[in-house]
mmJSON file of the N, C-alpha and C atoms, coordinates in Angstrom:
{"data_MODEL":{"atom_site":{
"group_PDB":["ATOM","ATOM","ATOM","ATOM","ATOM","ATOM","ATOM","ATOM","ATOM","ATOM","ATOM","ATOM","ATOM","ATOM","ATOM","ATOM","ATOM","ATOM","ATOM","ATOM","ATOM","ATOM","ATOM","ATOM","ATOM","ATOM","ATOM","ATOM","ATOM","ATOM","ATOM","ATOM","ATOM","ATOM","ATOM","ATOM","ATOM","ATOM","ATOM","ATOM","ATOM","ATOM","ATOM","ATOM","ATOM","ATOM","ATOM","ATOM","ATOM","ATOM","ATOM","ATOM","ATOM","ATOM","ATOM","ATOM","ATOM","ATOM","ATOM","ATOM","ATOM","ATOM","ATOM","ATOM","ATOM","ATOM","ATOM","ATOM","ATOM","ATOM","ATOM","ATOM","ATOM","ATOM","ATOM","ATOM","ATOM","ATOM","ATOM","ATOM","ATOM","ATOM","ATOM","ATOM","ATOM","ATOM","ATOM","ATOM","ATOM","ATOM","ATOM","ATOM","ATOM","ATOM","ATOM","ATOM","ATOM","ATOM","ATOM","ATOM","ATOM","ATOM","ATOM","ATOM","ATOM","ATOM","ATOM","ATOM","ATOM","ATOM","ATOM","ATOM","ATOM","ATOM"],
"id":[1,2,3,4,5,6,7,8,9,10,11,12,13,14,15,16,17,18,19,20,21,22,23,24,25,26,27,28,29,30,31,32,33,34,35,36,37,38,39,40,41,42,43,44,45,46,47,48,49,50,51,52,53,54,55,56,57,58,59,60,61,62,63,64,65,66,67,68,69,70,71,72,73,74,75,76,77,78,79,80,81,82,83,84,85,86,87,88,89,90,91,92,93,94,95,96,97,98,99,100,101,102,103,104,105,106,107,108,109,110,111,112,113,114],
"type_symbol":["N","C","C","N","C","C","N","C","C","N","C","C","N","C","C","N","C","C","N","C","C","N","C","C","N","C","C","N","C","C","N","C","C","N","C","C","N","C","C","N","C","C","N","C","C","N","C","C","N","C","C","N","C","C","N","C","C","N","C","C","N","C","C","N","C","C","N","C","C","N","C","C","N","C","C","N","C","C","N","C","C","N","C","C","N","C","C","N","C","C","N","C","C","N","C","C","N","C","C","N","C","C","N","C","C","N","C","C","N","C","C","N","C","C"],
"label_atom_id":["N","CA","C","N","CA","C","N","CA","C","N","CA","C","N","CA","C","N","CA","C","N","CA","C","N","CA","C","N","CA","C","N","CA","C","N","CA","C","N","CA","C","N","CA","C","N","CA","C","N","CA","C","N","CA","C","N","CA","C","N","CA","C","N","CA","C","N","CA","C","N","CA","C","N","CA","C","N","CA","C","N","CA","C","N","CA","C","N","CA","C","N","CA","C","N","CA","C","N","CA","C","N","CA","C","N","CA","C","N","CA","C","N","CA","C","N","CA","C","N","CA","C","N","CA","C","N","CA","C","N","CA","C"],
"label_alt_id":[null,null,null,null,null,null,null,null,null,null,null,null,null,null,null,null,null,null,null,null,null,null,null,null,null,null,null,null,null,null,null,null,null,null,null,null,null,null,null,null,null,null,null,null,null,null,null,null,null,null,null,null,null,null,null,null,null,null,null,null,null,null,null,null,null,null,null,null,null,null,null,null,null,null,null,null,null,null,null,null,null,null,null,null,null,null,null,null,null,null,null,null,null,null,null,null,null,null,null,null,null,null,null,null,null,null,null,null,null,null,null,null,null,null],
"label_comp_id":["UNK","UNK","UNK","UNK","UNK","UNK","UNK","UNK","UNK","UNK","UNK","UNK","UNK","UNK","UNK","UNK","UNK","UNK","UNK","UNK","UNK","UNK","UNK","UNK","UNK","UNK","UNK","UNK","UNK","UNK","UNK","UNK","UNK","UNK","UNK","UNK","UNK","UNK","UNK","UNK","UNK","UNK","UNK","UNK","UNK","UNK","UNK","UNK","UNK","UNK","UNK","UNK","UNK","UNK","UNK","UNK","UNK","UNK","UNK","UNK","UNK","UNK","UNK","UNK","UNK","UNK","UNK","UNK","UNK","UNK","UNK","UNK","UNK","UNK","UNK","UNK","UNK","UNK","UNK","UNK","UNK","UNK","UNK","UNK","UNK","UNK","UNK","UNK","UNK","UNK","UNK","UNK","UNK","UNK","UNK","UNK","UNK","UNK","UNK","UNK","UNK","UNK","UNK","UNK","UNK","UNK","UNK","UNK","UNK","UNK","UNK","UNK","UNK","UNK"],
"label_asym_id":["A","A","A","A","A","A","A","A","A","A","A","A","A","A","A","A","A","A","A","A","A","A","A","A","A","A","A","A","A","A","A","A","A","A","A","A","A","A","A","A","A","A","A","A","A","A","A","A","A","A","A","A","A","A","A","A","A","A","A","A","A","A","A","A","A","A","A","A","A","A","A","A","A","A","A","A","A","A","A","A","A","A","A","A","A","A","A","A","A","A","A","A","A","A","A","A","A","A","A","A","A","A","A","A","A","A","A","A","A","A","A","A","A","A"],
"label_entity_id":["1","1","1","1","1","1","1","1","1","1","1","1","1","1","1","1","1","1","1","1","1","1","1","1","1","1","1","1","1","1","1","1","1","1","1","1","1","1","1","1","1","1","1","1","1","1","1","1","1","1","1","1","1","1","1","1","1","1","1","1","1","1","1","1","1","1","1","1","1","1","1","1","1","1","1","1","1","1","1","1","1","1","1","1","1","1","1","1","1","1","1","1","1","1","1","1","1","1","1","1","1","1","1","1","1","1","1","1","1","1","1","1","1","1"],
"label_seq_id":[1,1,1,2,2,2,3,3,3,4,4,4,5,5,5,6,6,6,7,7,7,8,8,8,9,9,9,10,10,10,11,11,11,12,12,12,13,13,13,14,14,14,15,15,15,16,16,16,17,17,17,18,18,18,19,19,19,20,20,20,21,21,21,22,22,22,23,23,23,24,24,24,25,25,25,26,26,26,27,27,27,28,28,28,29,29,29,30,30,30,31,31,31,32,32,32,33,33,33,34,34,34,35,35,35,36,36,36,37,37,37,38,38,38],
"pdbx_PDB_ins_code":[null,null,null,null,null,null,null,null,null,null,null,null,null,null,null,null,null,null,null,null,null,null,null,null,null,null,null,null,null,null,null,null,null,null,null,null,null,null,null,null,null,null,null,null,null,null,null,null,null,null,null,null,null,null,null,null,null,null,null,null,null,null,null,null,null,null,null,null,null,null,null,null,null,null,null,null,null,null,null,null,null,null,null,null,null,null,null,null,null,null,null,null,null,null,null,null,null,null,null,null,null,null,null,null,null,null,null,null,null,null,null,null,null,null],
"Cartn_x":[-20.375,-19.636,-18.638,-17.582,-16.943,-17.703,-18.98,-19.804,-19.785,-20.192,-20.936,-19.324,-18.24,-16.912,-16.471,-16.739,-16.218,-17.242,-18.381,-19.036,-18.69,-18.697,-18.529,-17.12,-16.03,-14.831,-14.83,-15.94,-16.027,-16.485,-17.338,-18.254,-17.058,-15.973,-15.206,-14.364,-13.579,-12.787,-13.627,-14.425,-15.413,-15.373,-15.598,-16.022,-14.386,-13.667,-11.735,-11.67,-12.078,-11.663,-11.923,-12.774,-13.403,-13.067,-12.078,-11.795,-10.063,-9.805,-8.206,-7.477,-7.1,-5.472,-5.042,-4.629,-3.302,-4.287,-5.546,-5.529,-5.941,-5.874,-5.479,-4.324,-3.263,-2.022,-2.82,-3.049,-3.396,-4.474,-5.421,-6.026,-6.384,-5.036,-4.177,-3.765,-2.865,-2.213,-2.896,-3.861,-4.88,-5.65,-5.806,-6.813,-5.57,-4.901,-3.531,-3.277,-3.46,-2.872,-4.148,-5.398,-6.772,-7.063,-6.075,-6.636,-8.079,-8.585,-9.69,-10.13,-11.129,-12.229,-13.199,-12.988,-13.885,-13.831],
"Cartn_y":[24.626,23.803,22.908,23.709,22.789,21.364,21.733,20.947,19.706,19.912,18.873,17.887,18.709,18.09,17.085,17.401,16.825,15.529,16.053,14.513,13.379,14.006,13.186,12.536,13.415,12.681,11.789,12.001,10.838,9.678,9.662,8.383,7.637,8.356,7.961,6.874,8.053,7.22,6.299,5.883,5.005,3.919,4.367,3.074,2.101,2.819,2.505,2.01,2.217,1.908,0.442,-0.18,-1.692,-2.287,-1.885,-2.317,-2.294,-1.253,-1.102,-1.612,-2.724,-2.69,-1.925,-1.023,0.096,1.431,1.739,2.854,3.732,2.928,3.206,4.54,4.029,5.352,6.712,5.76,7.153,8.02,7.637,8.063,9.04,8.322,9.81,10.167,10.456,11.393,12.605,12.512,13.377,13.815,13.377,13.771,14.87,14.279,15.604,16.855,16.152,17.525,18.463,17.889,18.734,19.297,18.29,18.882,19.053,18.246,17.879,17.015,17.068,16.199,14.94,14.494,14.123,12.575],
"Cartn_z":[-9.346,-10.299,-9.568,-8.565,-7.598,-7.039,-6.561,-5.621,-6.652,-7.778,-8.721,-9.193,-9.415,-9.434,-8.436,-7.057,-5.937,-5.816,-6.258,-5.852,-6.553,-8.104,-9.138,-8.738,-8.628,-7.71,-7.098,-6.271,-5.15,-5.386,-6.599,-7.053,-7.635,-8.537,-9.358,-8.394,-7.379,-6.348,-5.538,-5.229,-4.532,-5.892,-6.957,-7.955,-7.964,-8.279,-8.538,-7.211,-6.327,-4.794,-4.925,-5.664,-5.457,-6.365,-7.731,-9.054,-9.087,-8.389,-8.597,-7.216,-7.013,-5.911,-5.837,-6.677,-6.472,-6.369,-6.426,-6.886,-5.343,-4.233,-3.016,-2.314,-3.317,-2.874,-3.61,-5.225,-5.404,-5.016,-4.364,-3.766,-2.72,-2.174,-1.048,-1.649,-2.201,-2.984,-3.467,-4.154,-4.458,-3.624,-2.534,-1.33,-0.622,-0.394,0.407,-0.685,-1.91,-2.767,-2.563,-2.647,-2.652,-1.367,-0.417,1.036,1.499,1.174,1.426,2.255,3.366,4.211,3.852,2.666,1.816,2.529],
"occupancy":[1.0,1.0,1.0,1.0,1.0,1.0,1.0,1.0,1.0,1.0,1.0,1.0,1.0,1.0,1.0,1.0,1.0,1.0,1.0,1.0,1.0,1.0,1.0,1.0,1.0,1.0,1.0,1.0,1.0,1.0,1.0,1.0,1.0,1.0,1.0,1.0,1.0,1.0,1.0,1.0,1.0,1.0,1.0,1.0,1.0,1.0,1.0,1.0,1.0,1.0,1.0,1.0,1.0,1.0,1.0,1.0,1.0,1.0,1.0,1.0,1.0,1.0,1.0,1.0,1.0,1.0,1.0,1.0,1.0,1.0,1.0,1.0,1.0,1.0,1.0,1.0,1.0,1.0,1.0,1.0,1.0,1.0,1.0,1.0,1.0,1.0,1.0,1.0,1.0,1.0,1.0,1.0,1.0,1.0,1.0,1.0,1.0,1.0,1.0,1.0,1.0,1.0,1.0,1.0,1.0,1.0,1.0,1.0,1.0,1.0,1.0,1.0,1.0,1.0],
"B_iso_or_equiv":[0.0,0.0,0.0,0.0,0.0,0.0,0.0,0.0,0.0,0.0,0.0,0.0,0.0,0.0,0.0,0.0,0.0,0.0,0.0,0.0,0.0,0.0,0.0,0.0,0.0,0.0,0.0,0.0,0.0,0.0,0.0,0.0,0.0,0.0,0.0,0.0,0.0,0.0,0.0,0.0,0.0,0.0,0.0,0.0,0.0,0.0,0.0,0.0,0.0,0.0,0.0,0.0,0.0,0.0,0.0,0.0,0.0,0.0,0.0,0.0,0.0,0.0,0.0,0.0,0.0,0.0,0.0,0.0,0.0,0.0,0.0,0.0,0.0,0.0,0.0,0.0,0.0,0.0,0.0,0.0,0.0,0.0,0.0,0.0,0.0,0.0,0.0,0.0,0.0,0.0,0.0,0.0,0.0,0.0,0.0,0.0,0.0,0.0,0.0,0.0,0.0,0.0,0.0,0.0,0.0,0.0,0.0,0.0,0.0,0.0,0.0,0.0,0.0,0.0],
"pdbx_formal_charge":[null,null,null,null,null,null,null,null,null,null,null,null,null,null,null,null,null,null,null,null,null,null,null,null,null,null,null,null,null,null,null,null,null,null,null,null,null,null,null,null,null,null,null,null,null,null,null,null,null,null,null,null,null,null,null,null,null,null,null,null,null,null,null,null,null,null,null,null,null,null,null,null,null,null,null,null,null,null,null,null,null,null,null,null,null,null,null,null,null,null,null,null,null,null,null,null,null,null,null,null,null,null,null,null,null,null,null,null,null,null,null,null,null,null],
"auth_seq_id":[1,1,1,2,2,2,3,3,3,4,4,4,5,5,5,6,6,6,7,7,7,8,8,8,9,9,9,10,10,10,11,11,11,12,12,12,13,13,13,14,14,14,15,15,15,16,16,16,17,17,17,18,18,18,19,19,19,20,20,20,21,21,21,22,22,22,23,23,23,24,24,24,25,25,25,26,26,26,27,27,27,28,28,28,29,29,29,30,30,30,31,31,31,32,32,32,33,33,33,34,34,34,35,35,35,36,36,36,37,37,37,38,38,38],
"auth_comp_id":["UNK","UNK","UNK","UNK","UNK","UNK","UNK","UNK","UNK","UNK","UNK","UNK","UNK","UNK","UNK","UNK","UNK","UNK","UNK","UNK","UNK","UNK","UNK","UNK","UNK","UNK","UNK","UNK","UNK","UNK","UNK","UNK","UNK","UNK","UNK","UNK","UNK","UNK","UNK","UNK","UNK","UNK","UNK","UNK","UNK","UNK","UNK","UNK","UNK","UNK","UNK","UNK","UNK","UNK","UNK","UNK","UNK","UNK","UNK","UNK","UNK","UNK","UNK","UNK","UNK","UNK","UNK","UNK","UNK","UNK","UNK","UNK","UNK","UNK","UNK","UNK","UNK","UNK","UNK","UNK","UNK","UNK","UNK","UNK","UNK","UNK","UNK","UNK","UNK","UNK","UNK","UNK","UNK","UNK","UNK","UNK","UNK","UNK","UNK","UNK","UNK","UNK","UNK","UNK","UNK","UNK","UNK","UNK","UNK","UNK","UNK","UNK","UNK","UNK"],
"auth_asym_id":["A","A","A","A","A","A","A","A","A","A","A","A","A","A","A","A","A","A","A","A","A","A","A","A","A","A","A","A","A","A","A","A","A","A","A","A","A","A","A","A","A","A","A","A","A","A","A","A","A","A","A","A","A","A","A","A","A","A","A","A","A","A","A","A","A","A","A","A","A","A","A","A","A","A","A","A","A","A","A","A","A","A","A","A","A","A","A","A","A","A","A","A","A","A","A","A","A","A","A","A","A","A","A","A","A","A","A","A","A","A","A","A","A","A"],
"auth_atom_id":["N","CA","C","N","CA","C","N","CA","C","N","CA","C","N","CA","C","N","CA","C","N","CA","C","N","CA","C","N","CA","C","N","CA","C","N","CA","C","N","CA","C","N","CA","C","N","CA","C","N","CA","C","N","CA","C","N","CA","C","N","CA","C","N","CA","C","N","CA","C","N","CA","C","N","CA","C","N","CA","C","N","CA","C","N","CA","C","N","CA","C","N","CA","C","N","CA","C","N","CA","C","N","CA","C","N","CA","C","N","CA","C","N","CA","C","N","CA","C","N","CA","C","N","CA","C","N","CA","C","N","CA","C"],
"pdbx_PDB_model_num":[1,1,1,1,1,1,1,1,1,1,1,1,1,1,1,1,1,1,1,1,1,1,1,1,1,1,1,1,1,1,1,1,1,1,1,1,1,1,1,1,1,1,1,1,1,1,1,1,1,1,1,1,1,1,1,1,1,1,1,1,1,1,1,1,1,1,1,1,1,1,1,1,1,1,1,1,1,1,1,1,1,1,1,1,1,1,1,1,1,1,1,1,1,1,1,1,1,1,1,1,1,1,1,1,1,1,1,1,1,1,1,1,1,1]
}}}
């Protein structure tokens, strides 16, 4: 269930990555809180 979360995460942040200016910080932000390699 994690696995299928994290990807979907990733598509999400990959899609916002090319649509949002700002959504950059948040991006880290959430990556440090998850502590994640991604």
């Amino acid at each position: 269930m994690w696995n299928l979360k994290k990807s979907n995460f990733l598509i999400y942040n990959i899609s916002h990555f090319y649509t949002d200016p700002n959504y950059l910080k948040f991006y880290i932000n959430i990556r440090a809180k998850i502590g994640s390699t991604v």
